[in-house]
VMD Tcl script that draws the C-alpha trace (Angstrom):
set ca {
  {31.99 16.39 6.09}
  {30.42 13.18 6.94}
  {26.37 12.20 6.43}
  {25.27 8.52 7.99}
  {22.43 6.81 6.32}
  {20.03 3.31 5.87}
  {17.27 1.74 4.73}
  {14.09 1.47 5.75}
  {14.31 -2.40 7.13}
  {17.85 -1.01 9.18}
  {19.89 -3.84 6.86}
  {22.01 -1.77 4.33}
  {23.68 1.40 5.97}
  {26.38 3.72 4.60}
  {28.45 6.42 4.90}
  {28.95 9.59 2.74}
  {32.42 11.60 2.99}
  {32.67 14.78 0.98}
  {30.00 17.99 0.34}
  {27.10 17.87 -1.28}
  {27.06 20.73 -4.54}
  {23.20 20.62 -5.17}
  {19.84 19.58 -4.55}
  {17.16 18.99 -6.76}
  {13.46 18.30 -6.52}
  {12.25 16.72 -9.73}
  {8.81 16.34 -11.40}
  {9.42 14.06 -13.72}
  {7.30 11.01 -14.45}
  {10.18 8.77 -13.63}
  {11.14 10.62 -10.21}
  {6.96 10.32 -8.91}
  {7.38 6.88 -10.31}
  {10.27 5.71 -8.41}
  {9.79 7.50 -5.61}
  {5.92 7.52 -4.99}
  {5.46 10.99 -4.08}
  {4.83 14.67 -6.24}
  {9.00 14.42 -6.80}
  {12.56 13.32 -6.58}
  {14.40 15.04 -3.78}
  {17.95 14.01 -4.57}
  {21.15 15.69 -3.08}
  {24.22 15.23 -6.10}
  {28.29 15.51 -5.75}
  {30.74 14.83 -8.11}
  {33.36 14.72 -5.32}
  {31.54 12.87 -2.13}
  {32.53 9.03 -1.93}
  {30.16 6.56 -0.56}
  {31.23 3.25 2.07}
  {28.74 0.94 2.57}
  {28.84 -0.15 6.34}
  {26.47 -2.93 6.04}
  {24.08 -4.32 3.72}
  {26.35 -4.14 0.37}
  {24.86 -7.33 -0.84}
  {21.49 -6.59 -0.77}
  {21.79 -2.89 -3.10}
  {19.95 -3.87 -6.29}
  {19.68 -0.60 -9.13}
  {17.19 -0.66 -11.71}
  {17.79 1.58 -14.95}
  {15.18 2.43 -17.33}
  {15.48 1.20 -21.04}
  {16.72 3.53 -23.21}
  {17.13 6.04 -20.60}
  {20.11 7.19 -18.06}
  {17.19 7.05 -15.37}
  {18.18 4.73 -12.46}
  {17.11 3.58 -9.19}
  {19.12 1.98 -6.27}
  {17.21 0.34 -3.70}
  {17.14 -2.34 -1.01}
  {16.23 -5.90 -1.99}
  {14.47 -6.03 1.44}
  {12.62 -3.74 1.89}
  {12.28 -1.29 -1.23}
  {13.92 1.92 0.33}
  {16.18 4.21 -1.76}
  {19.93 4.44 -1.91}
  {22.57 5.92 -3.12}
  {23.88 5.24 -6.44}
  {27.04 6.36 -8.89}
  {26.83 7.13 -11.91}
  {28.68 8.98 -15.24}
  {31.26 5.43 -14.98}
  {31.83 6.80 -10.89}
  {31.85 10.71 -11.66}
  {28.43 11.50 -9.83}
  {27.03 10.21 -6.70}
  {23.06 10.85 -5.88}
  {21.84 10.33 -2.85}
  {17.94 10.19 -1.90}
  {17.89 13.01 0.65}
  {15.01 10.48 2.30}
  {17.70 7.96 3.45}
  {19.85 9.84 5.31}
  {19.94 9.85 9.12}
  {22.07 12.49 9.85}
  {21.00 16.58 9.22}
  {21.90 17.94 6.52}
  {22.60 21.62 6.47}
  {21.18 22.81 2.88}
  {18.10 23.80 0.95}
  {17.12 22.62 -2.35}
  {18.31 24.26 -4.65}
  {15.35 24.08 -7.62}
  {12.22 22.20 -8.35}
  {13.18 21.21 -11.51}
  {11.16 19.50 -14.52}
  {7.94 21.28 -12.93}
  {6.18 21.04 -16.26}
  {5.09 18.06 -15.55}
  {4.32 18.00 -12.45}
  {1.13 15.76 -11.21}
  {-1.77 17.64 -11.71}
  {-2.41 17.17 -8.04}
  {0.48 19.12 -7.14}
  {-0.64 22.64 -7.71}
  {0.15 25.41 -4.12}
  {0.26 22.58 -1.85}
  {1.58 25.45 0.86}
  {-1.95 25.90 1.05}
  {-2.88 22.02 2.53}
  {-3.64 21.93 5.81}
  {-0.88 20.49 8.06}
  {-0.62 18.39 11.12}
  {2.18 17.21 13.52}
  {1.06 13.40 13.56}
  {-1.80 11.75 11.87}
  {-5.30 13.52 11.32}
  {-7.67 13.51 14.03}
  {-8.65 15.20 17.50}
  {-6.51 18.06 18.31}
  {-4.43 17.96 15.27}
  {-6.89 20.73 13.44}
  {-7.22 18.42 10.55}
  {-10.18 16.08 10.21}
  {-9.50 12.92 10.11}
  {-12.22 12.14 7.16}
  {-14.16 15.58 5.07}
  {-16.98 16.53 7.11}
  {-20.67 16.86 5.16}
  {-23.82 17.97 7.00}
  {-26.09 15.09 6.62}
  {-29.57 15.74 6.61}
  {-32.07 13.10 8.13}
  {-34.18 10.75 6.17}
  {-38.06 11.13 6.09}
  {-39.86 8.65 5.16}
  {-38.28 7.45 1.66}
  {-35.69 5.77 3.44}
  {-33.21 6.18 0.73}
  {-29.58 5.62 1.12}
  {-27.38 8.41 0.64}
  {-29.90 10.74 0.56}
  {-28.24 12.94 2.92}
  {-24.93 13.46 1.09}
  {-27.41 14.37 -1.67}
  {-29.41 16.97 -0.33}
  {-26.35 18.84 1.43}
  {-24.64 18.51 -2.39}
  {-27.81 20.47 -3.60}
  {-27.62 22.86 -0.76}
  {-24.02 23.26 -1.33}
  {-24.80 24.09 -5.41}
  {-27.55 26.02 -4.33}
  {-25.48 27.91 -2.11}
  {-22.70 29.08 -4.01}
  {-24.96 30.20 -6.72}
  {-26.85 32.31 -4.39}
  {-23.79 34.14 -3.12}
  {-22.79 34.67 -7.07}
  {-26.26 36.15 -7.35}
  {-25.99 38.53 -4.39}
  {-22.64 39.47 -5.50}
  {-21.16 38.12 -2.05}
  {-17.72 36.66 -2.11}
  {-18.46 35.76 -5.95}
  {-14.38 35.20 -6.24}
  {-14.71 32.46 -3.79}
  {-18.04 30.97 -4.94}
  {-16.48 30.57 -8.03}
  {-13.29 29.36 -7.13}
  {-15.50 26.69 -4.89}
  {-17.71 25.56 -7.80}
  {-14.02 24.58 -9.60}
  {-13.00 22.54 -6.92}
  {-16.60 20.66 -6.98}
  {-16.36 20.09 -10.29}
  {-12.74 18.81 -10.68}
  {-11.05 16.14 -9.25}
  {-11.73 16.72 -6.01}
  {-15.23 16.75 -6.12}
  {-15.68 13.35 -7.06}
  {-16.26 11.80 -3.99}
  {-19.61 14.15 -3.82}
  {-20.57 13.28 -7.32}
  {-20.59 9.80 -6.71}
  {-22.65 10.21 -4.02}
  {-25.25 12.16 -6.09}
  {-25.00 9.44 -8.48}
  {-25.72 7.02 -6.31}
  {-29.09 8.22 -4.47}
  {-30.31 9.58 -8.26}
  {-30.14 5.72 -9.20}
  {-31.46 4.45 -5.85}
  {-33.85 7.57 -5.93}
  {-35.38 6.10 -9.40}
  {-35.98 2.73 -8.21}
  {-39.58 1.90 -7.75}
  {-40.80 1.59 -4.63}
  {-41.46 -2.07 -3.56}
  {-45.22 -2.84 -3.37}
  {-46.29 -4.20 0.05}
  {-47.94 -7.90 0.32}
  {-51.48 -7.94 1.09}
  {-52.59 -8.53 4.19}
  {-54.20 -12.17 4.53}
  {-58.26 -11.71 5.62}
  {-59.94 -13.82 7.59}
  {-62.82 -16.26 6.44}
  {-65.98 -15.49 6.65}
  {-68.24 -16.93 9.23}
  {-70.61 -19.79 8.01}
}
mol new
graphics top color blue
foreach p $ca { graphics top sphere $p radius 0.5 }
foreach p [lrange $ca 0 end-1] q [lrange $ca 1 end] { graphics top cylinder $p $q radius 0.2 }
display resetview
């Protein structure tokens, strides 16, 4: 079995001959590190040999001090590669840089324990076939009612007032007894990480809010007649 693969900038490409025994998706801090994302997803073969069809030269690896944690990746462009290691008894590929299909599941999230906090039933995002927007079902920025100004004129007053209705809200559906389960489980969200693009909004127009008001000139009067 054959799997065809390259880098990102199309310079290095290479060829894998053999099976693939497993496939992991890791949470460890080196794997988001390295890779940029909630995990690892690496394929692994003790068996599988590796040709490089073009690019050989430009492979660099990168192994952490002290650690058997290493990286191979292309000196143009940053993408991931394959790499041997155990002295040439285990070859890991980056299930990212391969063109061809390959015909397997992971096998395990491993090393979920520490996982970013972020990553926590991300079945449950919202998904979209190209980028957010129209006709995709997912907005393209979060949506907040915005109320309009009256008279004080003070910025961000709007994302204010619909954060107090929002409060206000949920604690009048805990009160009634009305979807209390999701109320609460709404209140979390606002006051965790997520949430903290609304907070700094309240933040803001509480600050602006206490500014004084500035005084208006007086109006020049005429002289009086002689």
């Amino acid at each position: 079995m054959k799997h065809e693969g390259s880098c990102l900038c199309g310079e290095v490409r290479f060829e894998v001959d053999g099976a693939f025994e497993r496939f992991f998706l890791c949470h460890c801090s080196r794997c988001r590190k390295d890779s940029g994302s909630a995990h690892g997803a690496n394929l692994f073969s003790s068996t599988a040999k590796i040709r490089w069809l073009s690019g050989e030269a430009h492979v660099r690896s990168f192994r952490v001090p002290g650690t058997r944690h290493e990286k191979s990746f292309c000196a143009r462009c940053g993408s991931a590669l394959p790499r041997v290691q155990m002295n040439g008894a285990l070859l890991v590929v980056p299930a990212g840089s391969l063109d061809s299909t390959i015909g397997t599941r992971p096998d395990a999230h491993i090393f979920v324990a520490s996982r970013a906090r972020w990553d926590d039933r991300l079945e449950d995002v919202p998904r979209a076939d190209e980028l957010p927007g129209r006709g995709t079902g997912v907005a393209a920025k979060p949506r907040m009612q915005k109320t309009k100004q009256k008279k004080s004129g003070v910025e961000g007053e709007g994302s204010y007032t619909a954060s107090r209705r929002y409060r206000a809200g949920l604690e009048k559906s805990v009160a009634k007894g009305d979807s209390a389960k999701l109320a609460r489980k709404a209140q979390k969200a606002y006051d965790g990480p997520e949430g903290d693009e609304l907070r700094r909004a309240e933040a803001t127009a509480k600050k602006k809010a206490q500014k004084p008001a500035a005084k208006a000139k007086p109006k020049a009067r005429g002289r009086a007649p002689a």
